[in-house]
C-alpha positions as CSV (number, residue, x, y, z in Angstrom):
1,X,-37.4,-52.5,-35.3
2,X,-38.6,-55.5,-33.5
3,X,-41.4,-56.0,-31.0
4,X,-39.4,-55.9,-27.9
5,X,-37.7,-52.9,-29.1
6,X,-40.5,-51.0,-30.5
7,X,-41.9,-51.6,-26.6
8,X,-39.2,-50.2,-25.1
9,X,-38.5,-47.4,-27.3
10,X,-39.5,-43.8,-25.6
11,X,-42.9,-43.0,-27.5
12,X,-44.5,-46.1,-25.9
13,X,-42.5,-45.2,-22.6
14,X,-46.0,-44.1,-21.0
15,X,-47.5,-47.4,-22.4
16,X,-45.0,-49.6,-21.1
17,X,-44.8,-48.4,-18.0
18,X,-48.4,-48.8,-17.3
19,X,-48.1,-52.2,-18.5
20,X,-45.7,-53.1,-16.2
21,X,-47.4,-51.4,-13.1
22,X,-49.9,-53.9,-13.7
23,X,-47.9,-56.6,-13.9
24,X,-45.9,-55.6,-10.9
25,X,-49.5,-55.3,-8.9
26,X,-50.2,-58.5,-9.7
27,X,-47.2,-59.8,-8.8
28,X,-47.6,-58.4,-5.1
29,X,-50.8,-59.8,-4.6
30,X,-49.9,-63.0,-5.6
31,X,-47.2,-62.9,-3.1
32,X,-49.5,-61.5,-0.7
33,X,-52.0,-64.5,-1.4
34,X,-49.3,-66.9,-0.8
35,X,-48.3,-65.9,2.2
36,X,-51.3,-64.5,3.9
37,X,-53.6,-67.7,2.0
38,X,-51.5,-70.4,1.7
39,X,-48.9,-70.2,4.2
40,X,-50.0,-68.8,7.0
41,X,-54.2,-69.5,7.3
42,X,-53.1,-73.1,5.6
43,X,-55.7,-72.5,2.8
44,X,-54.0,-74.6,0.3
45,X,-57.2,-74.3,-2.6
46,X,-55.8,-70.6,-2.3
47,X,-52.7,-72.0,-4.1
48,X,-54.9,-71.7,-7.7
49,X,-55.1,-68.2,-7.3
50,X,-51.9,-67.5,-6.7
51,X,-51.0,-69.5,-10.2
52,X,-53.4,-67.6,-12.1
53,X,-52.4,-64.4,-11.1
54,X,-49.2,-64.9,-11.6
55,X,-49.1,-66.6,-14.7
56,X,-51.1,-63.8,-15.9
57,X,-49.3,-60.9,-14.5
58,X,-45.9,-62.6,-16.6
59,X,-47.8,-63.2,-19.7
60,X,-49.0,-59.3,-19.3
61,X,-45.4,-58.1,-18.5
62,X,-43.5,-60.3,-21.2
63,X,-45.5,-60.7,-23.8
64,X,-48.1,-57.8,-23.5
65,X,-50.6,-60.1,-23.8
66,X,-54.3,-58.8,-24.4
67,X,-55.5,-62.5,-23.7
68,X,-54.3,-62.8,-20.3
69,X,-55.2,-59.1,-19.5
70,X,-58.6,-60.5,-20.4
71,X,-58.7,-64.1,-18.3
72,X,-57.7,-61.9,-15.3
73,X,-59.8,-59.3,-15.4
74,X,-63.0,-62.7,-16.1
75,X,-61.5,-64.8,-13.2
76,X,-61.3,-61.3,-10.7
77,X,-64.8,-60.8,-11.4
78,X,-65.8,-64.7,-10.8
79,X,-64.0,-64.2,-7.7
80,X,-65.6,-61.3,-6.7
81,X,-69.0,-62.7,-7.3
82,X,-67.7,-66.4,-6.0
83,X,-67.0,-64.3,-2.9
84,X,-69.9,-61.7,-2.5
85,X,-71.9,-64.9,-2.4
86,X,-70.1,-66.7,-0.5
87,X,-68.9,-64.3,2.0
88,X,-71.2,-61.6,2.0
89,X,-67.7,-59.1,1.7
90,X,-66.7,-56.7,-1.3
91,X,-63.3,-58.4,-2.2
92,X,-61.1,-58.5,-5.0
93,X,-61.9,-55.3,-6.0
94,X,-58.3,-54.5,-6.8
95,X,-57.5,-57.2,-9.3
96,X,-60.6,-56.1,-11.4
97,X,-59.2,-52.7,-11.8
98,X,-55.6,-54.0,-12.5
99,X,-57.4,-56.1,-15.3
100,X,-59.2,-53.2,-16.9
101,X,-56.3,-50.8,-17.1
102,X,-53.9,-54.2,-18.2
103,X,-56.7,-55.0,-21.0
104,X,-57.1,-50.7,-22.0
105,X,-53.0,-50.9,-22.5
106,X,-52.3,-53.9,-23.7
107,X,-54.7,-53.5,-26.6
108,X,-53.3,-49.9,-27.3
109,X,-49.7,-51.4,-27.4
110,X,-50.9,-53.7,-30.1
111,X,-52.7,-50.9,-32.0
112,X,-49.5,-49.0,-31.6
113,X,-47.3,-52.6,-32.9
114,X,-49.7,-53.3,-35.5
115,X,-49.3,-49.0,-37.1
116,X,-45.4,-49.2,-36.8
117,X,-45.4,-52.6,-39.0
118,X,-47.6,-51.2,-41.2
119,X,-46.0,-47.8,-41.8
120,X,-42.5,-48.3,-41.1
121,X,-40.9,-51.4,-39.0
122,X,-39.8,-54.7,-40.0
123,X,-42.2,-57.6,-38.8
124,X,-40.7,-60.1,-36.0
């Protein structure tokens, strides 16, 4: 069984699909930065955000990627503080959480990868 397989295969149904919510979340907010940001306030630094986020969300949703679960979970909370600093508002609150749960099921996908190699699958 290969990776892509194993991921889709129903006893890490629960898993992918929690991988993919997050992914999907990040996905809508970086089209809500875009448009709210960078297209219609004309904050064009904004534009880095909206990068991040959504070259982590992909990596998260394609690859299952612990490392970019990680980066965007760090860069929400730099943003967060950036922000509380800056701004003196609780924002970004959102991403932070869609970090944590990316990093809590991206790591138990690998667990779960890393026991079917062992025990039984082919590697990719």
């Amino acid at each position: 069984m290969t990776r892509r397989e194993f991921f889709k295969s129903p006893q890490m149904r629960v898993i992918s699909r929690n991988i993919f919510s997050c992914a999907a979340i990040g996905y809508a907010l970086a089209a809500a930065t875009l448009f709210l940001d960078v297209i219609k306030s004309g904050d064009y630094a904004s534009i880095l955000n909206v990068v991040v986020l959504l070259a982590c969300s992909l990596l998260i949703h394609l690859l299952q990627s612990r490392i970019a679960a990680i980066v965007l979970t760090a860069y929400a909370g730099f943003q967060i503080l950036f922000f509380n600093i800056g701004n003196g508002k609780f924002t970004g609150w959102w991403l932070v959480l869609i970090g944590v749960y990316a990093i809590i099921f991206t790591f138990k996908f690998q667990k779960a990868w890393e026991a079917e190699k062992e025990f039984g699958g082919e590697e990719e």
